[in-house]
C-alpha positions as CSV (number, residue, x, y, z in Angstrom):
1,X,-17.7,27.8,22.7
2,X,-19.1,24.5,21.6
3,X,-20.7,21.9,24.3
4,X,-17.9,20.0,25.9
5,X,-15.4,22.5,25.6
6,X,-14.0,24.4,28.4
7,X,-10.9,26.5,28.1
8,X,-7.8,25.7,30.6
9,X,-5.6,27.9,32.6
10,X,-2.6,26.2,32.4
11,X,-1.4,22.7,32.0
12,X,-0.7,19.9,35.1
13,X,-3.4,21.5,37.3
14,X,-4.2,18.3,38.7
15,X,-1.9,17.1,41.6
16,X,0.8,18.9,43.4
17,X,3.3,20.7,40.4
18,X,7.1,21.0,41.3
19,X,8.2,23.1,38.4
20,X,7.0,25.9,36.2
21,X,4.7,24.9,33.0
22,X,6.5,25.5,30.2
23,X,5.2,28.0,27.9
24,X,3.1,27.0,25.0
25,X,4.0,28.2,22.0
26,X,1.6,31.3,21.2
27,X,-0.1,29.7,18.4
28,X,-2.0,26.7,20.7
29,X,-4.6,27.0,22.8
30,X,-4.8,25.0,25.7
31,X,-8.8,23.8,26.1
32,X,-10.8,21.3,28.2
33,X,-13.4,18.4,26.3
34,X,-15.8,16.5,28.0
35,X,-16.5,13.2,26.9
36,X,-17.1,10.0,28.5
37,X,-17.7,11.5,31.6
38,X,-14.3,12.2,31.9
39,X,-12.5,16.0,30.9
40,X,-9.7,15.5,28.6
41,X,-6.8,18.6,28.5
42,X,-5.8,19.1,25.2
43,X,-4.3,21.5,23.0
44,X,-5.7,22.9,19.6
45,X,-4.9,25.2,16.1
46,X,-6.6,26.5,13.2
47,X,-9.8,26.4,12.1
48,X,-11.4,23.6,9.7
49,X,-11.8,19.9,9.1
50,X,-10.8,18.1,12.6
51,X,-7.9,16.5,12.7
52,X,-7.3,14.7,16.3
53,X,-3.8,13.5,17.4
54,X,-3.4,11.2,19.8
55,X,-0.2,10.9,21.7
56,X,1.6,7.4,23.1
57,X,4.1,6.6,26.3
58,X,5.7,8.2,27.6
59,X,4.5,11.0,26.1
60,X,1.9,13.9,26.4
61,X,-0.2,16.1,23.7
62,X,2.9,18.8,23.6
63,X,4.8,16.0,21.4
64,X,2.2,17.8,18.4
65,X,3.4,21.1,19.1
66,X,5.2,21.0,15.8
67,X,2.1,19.8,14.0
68,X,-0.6,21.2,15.2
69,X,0.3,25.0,13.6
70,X,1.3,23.4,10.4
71,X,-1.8,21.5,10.1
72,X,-3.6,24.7,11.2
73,X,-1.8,26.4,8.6
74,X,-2.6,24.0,5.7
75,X,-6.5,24.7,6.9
76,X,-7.3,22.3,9.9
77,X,-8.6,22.5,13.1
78,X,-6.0,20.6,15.0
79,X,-6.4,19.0,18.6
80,X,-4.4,17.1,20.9
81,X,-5.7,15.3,23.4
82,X,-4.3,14.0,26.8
83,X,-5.1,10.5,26.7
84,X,-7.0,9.0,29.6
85,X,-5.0,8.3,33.0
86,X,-2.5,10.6,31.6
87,X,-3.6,13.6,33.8
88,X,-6.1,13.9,37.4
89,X,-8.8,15.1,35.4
90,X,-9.3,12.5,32.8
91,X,-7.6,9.2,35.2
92,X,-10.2,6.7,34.8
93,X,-11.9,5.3,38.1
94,X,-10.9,1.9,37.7
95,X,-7.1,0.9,36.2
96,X,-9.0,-1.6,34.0
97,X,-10.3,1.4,32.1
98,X,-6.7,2.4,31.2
99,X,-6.9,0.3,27.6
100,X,-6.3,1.2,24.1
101,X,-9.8,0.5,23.4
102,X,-11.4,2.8,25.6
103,X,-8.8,5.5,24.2
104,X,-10.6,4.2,20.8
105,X,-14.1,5.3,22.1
106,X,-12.6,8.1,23.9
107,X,-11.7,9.4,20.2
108,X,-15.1,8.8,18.9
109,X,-16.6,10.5,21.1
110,X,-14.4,13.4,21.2
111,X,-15.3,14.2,17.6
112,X,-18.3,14.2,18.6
113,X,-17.7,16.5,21.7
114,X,-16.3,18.9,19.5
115,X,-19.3,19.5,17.1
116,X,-18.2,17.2,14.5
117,X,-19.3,13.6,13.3
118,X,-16.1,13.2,11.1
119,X,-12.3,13.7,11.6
120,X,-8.8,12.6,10.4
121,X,-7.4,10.6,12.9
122,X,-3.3,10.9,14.1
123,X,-1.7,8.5,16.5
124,X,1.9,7.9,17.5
125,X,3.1,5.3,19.6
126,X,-0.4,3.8,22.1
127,X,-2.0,7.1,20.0
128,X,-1.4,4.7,16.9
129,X,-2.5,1.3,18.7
130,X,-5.8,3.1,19.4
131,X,-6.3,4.8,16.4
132,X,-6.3,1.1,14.7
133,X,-9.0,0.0,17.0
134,X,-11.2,3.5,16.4
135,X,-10.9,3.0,12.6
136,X,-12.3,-0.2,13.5
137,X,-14.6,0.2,16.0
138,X,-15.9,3.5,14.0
139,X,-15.1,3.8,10.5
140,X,-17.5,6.0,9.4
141,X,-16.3,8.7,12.0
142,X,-12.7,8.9,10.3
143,X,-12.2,11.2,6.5
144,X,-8.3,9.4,7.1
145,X,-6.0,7.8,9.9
146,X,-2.3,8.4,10.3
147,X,-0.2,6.5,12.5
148,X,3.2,6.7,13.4
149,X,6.2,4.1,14.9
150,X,3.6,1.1,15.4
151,X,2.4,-1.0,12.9
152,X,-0.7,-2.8,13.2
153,X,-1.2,-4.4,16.7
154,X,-2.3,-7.8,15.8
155,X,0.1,-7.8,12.8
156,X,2.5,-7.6,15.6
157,X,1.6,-10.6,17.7
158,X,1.7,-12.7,14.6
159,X,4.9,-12.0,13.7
160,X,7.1,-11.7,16.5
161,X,8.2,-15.4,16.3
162,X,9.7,-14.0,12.7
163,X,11.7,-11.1,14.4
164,X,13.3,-12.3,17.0
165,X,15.1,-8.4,17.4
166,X,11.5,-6.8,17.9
167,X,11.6,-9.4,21.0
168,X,14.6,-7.6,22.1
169,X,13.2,-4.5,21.9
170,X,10.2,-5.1,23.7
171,X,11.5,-6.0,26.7
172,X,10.2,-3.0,28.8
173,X,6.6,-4.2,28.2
174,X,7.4,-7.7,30.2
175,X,9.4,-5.4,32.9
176,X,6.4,-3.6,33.5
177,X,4.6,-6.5,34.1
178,X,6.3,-6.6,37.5
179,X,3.5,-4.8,40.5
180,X,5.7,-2.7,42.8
181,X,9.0,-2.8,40.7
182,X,8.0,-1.4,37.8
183,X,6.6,1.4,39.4
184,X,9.4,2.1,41.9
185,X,11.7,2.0,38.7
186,X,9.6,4.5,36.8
187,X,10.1,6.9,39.5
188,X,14.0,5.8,40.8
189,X,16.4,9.3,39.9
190,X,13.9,11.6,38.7
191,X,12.3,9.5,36.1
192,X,15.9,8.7,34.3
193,X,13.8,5.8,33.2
194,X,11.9,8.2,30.8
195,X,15.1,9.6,29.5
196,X,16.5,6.4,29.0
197,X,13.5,4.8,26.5
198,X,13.9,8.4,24.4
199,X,17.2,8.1,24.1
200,X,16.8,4.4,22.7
201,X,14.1,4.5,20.9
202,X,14.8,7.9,19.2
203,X,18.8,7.6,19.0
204,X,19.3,10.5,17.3
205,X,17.2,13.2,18.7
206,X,18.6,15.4,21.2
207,X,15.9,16.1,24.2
208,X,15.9,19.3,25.4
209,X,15.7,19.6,29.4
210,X,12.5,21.7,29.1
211,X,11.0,18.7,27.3
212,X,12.1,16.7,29.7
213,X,11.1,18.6,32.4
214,X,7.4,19.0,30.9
215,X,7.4,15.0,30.7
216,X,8.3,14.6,33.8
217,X,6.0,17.0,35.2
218,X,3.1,15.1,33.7
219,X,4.1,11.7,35.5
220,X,4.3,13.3,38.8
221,X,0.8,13.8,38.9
222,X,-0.9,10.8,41.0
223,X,-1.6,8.3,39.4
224,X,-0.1,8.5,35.8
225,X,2.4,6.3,36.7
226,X,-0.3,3.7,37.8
227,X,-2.2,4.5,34.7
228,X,0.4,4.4,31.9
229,X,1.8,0.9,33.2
230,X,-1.9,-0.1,33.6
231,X,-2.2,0.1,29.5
232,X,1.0,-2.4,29.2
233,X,-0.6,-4.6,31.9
234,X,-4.2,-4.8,30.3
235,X,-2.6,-5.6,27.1
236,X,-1.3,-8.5,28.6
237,X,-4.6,-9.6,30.1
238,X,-5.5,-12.1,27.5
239,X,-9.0,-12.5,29.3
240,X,-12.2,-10.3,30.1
241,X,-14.7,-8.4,27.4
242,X,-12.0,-6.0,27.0
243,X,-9.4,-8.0,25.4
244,X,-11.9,-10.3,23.7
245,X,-13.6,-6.9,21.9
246,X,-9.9,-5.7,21.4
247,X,-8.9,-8.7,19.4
248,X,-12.2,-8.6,17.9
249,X,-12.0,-5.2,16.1
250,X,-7.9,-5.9,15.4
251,X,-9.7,-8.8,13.5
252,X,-11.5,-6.2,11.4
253,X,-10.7,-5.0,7.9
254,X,-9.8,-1.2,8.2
255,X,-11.4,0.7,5.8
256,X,-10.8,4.5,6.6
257,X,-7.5,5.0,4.0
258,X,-4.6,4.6,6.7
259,X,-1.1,5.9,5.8
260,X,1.6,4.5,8.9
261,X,5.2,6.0,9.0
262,X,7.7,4.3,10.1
263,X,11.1,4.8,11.2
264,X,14.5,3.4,10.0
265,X,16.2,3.9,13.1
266,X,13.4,3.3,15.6
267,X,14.6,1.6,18.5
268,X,11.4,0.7,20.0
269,X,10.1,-0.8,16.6
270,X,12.1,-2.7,14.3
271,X,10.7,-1.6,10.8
272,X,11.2,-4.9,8.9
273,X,8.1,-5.3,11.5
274,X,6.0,-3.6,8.6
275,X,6.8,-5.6,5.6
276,X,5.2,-8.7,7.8
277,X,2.0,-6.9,9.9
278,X,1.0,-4.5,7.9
279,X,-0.9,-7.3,4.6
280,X,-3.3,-5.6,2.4
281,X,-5.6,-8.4,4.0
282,X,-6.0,-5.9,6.8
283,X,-6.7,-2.5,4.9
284,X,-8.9,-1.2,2.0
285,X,-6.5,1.2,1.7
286,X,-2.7,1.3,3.0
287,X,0.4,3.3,2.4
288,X,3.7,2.1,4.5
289,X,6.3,4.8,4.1
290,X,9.9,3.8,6.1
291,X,12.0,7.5,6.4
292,X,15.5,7.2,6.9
293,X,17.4,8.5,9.5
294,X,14.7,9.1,11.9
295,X,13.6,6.7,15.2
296,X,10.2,6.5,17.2
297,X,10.1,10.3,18.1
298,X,9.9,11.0,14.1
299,X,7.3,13.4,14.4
300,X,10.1,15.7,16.7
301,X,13.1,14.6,15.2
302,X,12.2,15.9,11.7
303,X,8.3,17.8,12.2
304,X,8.7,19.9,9.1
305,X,8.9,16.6,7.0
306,X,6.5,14.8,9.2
307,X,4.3,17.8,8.9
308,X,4.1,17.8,5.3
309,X,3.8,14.3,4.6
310,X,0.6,14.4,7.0
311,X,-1.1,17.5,5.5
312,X,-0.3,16.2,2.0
313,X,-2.4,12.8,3.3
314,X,-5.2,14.9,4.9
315,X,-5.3,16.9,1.6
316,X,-5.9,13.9,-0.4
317,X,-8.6,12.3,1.3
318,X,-10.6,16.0,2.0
């Protein structure tokens, strides 16, 4: 097994477990990277050309269950990673270090943890925000990035004045602004606040209990809750070397070929948000794709056609 790599017994080791892990599906295998001085769970498929997916809020890496054996089947070696804070054994030591840019570095250097020094890049959701900043902090290390429901971060903070709906939308990330509430809300009936932003922002998907359950699971670790508002929190922080290198590399062109997926019924996103952040100013090479009838959970709601518009991307850009 490669340097870095450690295979897992089971997932949510870390911290006290109140239910059961559910089963993986036979085809993943559950694995352990070091990078960063940190050990990142993940899951992986397939042999081949890296492709690493990066999950968002509130989320963990069994949101690619779908995609990971179809990319595997198309000829990749597929890997999910849990991002940083998002599990005991790769929480941070400081909550400053919960950022989207050090989830961009984690990425790097988990390709290069894994043997590689090039990969397609996936992101959905913070997975996306970070996989903009990677492409920018580290072009060279990315063959392609994908990134689904979020449209490029900066593009974002331009044009919200334009979109007063997206302002709407966004309210959570003010909420969790609040020390002490927010948390205490997170937690309040068994995490219904979880429930509650799938059911928005995905309207039409139907969430099992076991996914729910596996969710829920992950946040009940200590300190993932700390952790996963932290990211909201330090995107707020206007000030410090972090946000100044943030906005720095959002500044920069992207020049890996990015394709971003968005969709029409998202209610964490409002896709006319696209049209307006996503300028060829920003990209060597862009395609925006909206898909009807799906929300911010697209990859779940419809993973045969998310699947195959991904592997048809990775294909073109070998």
């Amino acid at each position: 097994m490669q340097r870095g790599l450690h295979a897992l017994r089971g997932l949510g080791q870390a911290g006290p477990v109140q239910h059961a892990p559910t089963p993986l599906p036979l085809a993943l295998e559950p694995l352990e990277i070091e990078a960063r001085g940190l050990r990142f769970p993940a899951l992986a498929c397939g042999k081949g050309p890296l492709v690493l997916c990066l999950h968002g809020f509130p989320d963990t890496a069994f949101t690619y269950r779908h995609q990971l054996p179809a990319l595997a089947a198309a000829g990749y070696r597929a890997i999910a990673p849990t991002l940083r804070g998002y599990d005991g054994r790769c929480m941070p030591a400081r909550l400053a270090d919960a950022h989207a840019l050090e989830v961009a570095r984690d990425a790097v250097a988990l390709v290069e943890a894994l043997g590689e020094t090039r990969a397609h890049l996936v992101g959905h959701d913070w997975g996306a925000v970070a996989s903009y900043l990677a492409a920018a902090l580290s072009p060279t290390s990315w063959r392609s990035v994908t990134t689904l429901a979020i449209p490029h971060p900066l593009g974002i903070v331009e044009n919200l004045h334009r979109l007063p709906r997206q302002a709407r939308h966004s309210w959570y990330m003010l909420f969790f602004q609040l020390p002490a509430v927010a948390e205490r809300a997170m937690r309040a009936r068994d995490f219904a606040f979880l429930e509650r932003l799938w059911r928005a922002w995905s309207p039409g998907y139907h969430v099992e209990a076991s996914e729910l359950q596996l969710l829920k699971q992950a946040f009940r670790q200590p300190g993932v809750v700390a952790a996963s508002l932290a990211y909201y929190r330090n995107m707020f922080a206007l000030t410090g070397r972090p946000a100044r290198e943030a906005l720095r590399l959002l500044k920069e062109p992207i020049t890996p070929p990015v394709l971003a997926l968005s969709g029409s019924d998202d209610g964490c996103i409002d896709t006319r948000m696209y049209a307006l952040a996503m300028g060829a100013e920003r990209f060597s090479s862009v395609v925006v794709e909206q898909l009807n009838g799906l929300g911010h959970f697209m990859h779940l709601e419809d993973p045969a056609r998310i699947s195959a518009r991904i592997v048809a991307w990775l294909n073109a850009h070998p």
